[in-house]
N, C-alpha and C positions, 0 to 999 in steps of 0.2 A: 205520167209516163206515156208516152205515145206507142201507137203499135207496133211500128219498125224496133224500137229499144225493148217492147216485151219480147220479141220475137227472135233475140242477140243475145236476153239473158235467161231464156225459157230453160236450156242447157248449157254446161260448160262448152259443148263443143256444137257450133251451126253452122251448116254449109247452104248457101243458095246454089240451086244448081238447073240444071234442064235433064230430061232423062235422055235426050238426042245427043248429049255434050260428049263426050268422048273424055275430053280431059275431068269433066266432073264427076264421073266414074272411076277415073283411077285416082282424082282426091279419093273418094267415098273407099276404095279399097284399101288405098293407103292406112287411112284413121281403121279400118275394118280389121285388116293385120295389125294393127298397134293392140285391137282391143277395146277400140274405143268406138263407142256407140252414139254417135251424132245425131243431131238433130237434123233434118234434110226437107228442105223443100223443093221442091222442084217445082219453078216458077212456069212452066206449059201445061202444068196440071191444077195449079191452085186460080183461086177465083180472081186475087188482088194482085195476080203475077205479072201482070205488065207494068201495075205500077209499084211494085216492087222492085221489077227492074231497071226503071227509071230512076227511082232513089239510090238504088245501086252504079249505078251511072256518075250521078251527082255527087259520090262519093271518093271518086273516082276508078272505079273500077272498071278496066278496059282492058280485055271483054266483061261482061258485068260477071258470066259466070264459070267456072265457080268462084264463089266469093266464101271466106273464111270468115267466122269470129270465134276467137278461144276466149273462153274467159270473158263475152262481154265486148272484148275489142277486134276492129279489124284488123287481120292478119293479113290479107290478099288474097290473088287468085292462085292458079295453079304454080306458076315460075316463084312467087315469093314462098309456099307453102313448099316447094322441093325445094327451096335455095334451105329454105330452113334446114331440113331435111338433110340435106350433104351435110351441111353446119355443123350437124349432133343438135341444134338448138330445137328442133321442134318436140321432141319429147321432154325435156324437161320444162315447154313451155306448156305442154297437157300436163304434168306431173302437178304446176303450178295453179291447175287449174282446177285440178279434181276431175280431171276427166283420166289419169292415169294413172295406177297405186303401184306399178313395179318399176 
């Protein structure tokens, strides 16, 4: 298992993020109101962050952050994680993940 895939299943819930991002703070408060207590890195602080956000890039993530994984898999950035969100579909998809018990 390579570092990128421990680093997606370290917690049910990972966010890549910058602590400058504007929109990766209101994911971060979003999941914060839900309850749910995420995994967060913030790629302008960590040592491997640029090229973290190169593979994030590669993955297609555009802009790379915030970048979502629940459970393991990519969810997307901010527009796919509030599309969910309007949906009803994002909490039952923490619910699925063990990152949400109610």
């Amino acid at each position: 298992m390579d570092t990128g895939s421990k680093m997606v299943s370290e917690k049910s819930v990972v966010i890549f993020s910058k602590s400058s991002c504007c929109m990766s703070h209101t994911i971060r408060s979003l999941f914060s109101d839900f309850g749910v207590n995420p995994m967060v890195y913030e790629l302008d602080e960590i040592s491997r962050g640029r090229e973290i956000e190169q593979a994030l890039s590669m993955l297609g993530c555009n802009p790379t952050v915030p970048a979502v994984f629940i459970g393991g898999e990519f969810v997307g950035g901010s527009d796919e994680v509030m599309s969910l969100h309007i949906k009803r579909s994002l909490k039952p998809m923490l619910k699925r993940a063990g990152a949400l018990w109610v």
